[in-house]
C-alpha positions in Angstrom: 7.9 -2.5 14.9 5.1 -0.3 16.7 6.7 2.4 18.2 3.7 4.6 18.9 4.4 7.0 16.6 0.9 8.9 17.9 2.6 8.4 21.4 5.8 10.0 19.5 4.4 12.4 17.8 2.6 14.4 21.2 5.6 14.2 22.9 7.7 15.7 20.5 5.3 18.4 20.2 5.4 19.1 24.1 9.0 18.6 24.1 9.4 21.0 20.7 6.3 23.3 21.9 5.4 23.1 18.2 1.9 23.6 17.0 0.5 20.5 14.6 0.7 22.9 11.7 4.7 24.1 12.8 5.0 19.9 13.0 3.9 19.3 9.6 6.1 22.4 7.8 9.1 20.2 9.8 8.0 17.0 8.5 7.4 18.6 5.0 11.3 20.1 5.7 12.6 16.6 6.2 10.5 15.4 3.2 12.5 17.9 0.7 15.7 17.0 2.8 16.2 13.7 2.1 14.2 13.9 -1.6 17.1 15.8 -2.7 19.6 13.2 -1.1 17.9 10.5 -3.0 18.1 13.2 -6.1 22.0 13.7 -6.1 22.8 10.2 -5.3 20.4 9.2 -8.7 22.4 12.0 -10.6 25.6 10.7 -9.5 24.8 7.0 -10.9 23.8 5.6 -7.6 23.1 3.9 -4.9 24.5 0.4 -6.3 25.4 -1.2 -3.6 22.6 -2.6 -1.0 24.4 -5.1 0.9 21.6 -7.7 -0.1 23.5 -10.9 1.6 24.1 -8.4 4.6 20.4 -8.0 4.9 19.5 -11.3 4.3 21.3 -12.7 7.4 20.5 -9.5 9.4 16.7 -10.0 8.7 17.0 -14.0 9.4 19.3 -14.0 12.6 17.7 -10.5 14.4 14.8 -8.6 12.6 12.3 -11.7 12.1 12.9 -12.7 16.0 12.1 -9.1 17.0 9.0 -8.9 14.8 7.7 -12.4 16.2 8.5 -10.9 19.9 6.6 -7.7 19.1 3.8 -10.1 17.4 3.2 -11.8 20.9 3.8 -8.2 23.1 0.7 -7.3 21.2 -1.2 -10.0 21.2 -1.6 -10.4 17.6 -2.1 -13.5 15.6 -0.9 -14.5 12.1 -1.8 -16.6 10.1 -1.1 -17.6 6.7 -3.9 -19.9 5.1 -2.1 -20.7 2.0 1.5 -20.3 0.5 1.4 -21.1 -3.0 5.2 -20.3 -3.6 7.4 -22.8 -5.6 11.3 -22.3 -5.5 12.7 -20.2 -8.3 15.9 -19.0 -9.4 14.7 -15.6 -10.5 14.6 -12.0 -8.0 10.5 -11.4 -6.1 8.5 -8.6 -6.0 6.0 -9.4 -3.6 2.5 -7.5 -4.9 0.6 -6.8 -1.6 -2.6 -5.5 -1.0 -3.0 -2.6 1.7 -5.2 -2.4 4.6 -3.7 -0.3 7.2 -0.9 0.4 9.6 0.6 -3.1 10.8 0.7 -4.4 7.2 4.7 -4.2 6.6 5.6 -5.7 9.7 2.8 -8.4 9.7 3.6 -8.8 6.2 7.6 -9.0 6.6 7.3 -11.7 9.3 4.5 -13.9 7.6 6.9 -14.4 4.2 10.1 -15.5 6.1 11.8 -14.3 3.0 13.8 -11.1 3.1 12.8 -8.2 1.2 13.6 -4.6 0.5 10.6 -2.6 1.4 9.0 0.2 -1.1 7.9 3.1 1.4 5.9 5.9 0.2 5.0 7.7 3.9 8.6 8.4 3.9 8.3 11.7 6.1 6.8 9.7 9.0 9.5 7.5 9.4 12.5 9.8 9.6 14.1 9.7 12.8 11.5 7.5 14.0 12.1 3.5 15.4 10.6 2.4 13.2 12.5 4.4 10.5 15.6 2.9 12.2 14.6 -0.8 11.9 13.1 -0.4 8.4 16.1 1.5 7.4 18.4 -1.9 8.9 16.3 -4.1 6.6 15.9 -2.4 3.9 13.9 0.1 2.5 13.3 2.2 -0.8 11.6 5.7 0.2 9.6 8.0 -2.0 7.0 10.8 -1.9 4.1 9.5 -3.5 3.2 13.5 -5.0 6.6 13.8 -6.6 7.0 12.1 -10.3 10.6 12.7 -9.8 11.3 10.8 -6.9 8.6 8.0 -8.0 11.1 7.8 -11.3 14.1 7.5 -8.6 12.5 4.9 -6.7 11.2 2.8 -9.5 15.3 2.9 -11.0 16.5 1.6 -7.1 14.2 -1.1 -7.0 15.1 -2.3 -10.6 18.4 -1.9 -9.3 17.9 -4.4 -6.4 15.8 -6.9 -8.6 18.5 -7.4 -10.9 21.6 -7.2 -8.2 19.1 -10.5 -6.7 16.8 -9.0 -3.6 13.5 -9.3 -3.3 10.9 -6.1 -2.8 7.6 -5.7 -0.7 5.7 -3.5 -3.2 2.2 -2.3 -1.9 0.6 -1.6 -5.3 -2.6 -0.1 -4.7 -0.6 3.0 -2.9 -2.5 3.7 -0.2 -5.4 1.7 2.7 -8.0 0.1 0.5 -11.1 1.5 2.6 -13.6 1.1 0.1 -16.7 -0.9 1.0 -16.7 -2.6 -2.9 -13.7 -2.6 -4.3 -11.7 -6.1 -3.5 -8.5 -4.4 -4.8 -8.4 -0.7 -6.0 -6.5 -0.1 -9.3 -3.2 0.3 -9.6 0.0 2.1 -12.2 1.9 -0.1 -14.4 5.2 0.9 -12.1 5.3 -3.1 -10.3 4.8 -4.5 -14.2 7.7 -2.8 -15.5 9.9 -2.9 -13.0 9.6 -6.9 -13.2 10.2 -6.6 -16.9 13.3 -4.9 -16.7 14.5 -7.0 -14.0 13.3 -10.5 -14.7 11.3 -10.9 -11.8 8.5 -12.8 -10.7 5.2 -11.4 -9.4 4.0 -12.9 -6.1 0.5 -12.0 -5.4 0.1 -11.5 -1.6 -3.1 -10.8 0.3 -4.0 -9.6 3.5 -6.9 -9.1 5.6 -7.3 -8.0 9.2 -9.9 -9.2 11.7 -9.3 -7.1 15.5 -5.8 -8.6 16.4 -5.8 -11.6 14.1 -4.3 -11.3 10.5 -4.8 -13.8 7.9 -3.0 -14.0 4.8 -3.0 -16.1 1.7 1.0 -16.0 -0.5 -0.3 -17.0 -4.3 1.7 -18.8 -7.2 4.4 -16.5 -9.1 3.6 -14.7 -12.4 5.9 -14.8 -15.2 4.9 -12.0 -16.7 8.2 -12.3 -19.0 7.2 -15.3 -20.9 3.9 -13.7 -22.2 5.4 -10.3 -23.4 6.8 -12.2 -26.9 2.6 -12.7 -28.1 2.2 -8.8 -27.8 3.0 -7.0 -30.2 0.8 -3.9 -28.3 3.0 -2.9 -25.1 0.3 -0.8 -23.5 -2.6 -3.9 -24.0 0.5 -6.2 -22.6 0.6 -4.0 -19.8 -3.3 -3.9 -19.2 -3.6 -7.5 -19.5 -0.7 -8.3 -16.9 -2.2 -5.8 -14.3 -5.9 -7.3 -15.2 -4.1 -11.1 -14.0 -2.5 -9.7 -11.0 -5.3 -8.0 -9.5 -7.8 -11.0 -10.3 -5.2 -13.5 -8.7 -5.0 -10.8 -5.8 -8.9 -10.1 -5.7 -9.5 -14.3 -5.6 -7.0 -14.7 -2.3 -8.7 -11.8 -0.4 -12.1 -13.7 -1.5 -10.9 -16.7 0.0 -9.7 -15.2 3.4 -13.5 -13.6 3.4 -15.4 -16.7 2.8 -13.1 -18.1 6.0 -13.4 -15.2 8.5 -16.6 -13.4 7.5 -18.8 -12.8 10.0 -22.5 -12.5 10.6 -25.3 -11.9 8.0 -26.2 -8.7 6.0 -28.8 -7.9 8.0 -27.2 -8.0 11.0 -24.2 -5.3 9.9 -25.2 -1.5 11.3 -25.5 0.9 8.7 -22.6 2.6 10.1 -20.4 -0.5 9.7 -18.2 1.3 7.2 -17.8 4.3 8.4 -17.0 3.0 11.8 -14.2 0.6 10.2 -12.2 3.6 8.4 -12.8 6.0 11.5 -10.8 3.3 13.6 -8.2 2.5 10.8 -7.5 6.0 10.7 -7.3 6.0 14.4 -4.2 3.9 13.7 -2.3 6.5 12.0 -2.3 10.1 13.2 -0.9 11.1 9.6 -4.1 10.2 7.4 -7.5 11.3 7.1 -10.4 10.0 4.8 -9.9 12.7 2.3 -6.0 11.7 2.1 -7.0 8.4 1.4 -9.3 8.7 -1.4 -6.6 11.5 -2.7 -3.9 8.8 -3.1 -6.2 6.0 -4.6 -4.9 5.7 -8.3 -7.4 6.9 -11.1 -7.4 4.6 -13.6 -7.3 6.3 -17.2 -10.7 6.6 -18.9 -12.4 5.9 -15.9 -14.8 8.2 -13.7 -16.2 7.3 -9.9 -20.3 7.5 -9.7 -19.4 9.9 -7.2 -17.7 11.9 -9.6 -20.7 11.6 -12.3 -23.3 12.4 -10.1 -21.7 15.1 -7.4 -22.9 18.1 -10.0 -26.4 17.0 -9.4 -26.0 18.5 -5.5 -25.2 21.8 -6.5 -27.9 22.6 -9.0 -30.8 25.0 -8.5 -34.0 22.8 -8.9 -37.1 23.7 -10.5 -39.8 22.1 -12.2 -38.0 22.2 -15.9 -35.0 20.0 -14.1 -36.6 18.5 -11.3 -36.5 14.7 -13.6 -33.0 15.0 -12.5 -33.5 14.1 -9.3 -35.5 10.2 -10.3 -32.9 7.8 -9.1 -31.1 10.2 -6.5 -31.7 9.1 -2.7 -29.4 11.6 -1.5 -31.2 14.6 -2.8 -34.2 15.5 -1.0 -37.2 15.6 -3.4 -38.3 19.5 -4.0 -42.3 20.2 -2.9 -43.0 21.9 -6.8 
């Protein structure tokens, strides 16, 4: 469902003649808007009903045709390399990995299989198309910065788990742009929301080569019948998310090994930064420093970058100048 929000988004500030920064305090208006809808609705004991069967015939009969009509209009190709899925009587939370802009509606089409979708850009899509259409199917919004609303969101798709839907979750919250991480960590949020529920985990990946988009749909994970041999919640929980993102990490491996292109030495040393520059080109909402702002941070856990990033503002002399071995990024000092 490409609307051309960029396209969108320039004419509505021509039409408006708002500034970007007048824009955003709008969008940050709606944002609060429709958070404390969500809020009042939560605090009156709802929403509980989410016409599932409604959706399930809407999706099947109008919104899948439309998203394999806007597949061919622009000229991308899917393809799903392996579906690992066995029939089972038991609500879906499909765990999918993130790569950019196209993902819910390439994602949506590929498992044939209705599901609520959990949405945490939810300021870009009010009043939108696309908010319309994902709206129609079936969507759980949120603002990723507010615990609040996260808490609201995680209760509504518990809600639809156990009333029988099925729910896109995109656990790593946010593009994985990183040139060595096969799948960036993720919160415990998908894990218990499948405990309380009864779901099954379905391990989805994703990988985009120009317009063609391969995926690979793994086996469930029960992660109910394993919870009885803990007697340690939190190393239950750890475990569980350890299995998911090793089955997730595998299937992106395998689309890799398929469509990989071309030898080491014969990728620019710009490759990277090229890639993110043109998946941000996508979006007109993100930049790079968003993106590394919404990657989770696992407990316990600190990035090299984070480490080492002291190092650059020191004032060098010979008495500290050994801190520089091993640092290509700091020019050595002429003592």
């Amino acid at each position: 469902m490409d609307s051309s929000i960029r396209g969108m988004l320039v004419q509505y500030l021509k039409k408006q003649k708002l500034t970007e920064e007048e824009f955003q305090k709008y969008l940050d208006y709606l944002d609060e808007y429709y958070f404390q809808k969500r809020k009042e609705t939560f605090e009156n004991g709802g929403p509980n009903n989410f016409y599932i069967n409604e959706r399930k015939k809407l999706y099947k009969y109008v919104l899948r045709p439309l998203l394999v009509a806007q597949k061919s209009l622009s000229g991308f190709k899917v393809i799903v390399d392996s579906d690992e899925r066995v029939e089972v009587d038991r609500p879906k939370i499909f765990a999918v990995t993130h790569i950019g802009k196209y993902d819910i509606e390439i994602v949506m089409q590929a498992l044939k299989e209705h599901t609520f979708v959990l949405l945490g850009d939810a300021k870009y899509m009010y009043n939108t198309l696309d908010g319309f259409f994902i709206e129609m199917n079936g969507v759980i919004y949120l603002n990723v910065y507010n615990k609040e609303d996260r808490h609201i969101a995680k209760t509504t798709v518990i809600k639809i788990l156990q009333q029988g839907g099925n729910v896109m979750w995109y656990i790593e919250g946010i593009w994985n742009t990183s040139p060595n991480r096969i799948v960036l960590p993720f919160p415990y949020g998908i894990i218990e929301a499948a405990l309380r529920s009864n779901a099954v985990i379905i391990p989805v990946a994703i990988e985009q080569y120009d317009k063609l988009f391969a995926l690979r749909i793994g086996k469930h994970i029960d992660i109910n019948a394993g919870k009885s041999f803990y007697a340690n919640e939190k190393q239950f929980k750890m475990d569980v998310s350890r299995e998911l993102k090793d089955e997730l990490a595998t299937l992106k491996w395998l689309i890799w090994e398929k469509y990989g292109r071309g030898l080491r030495q014969d990728i620019p040393n710009d490759y990277h930064e090229k890639y993110v520059e043109g998946k941000i080109a996508e979006w007109p909402f993100f930049t790079k420093e968003e993106i590394e702002k919404r990657v989770f941070k696992e407990p316990g856990i600190v990035d090299p970058e984070e480490v080492f990033e002291p190092l650059l503002h020191l004032d060098y002399n010979k008495k500290n100048a050994f801190l520089l071995k091993g640092q290509p990024k700091i020019k050595k000092l002429k003592l």
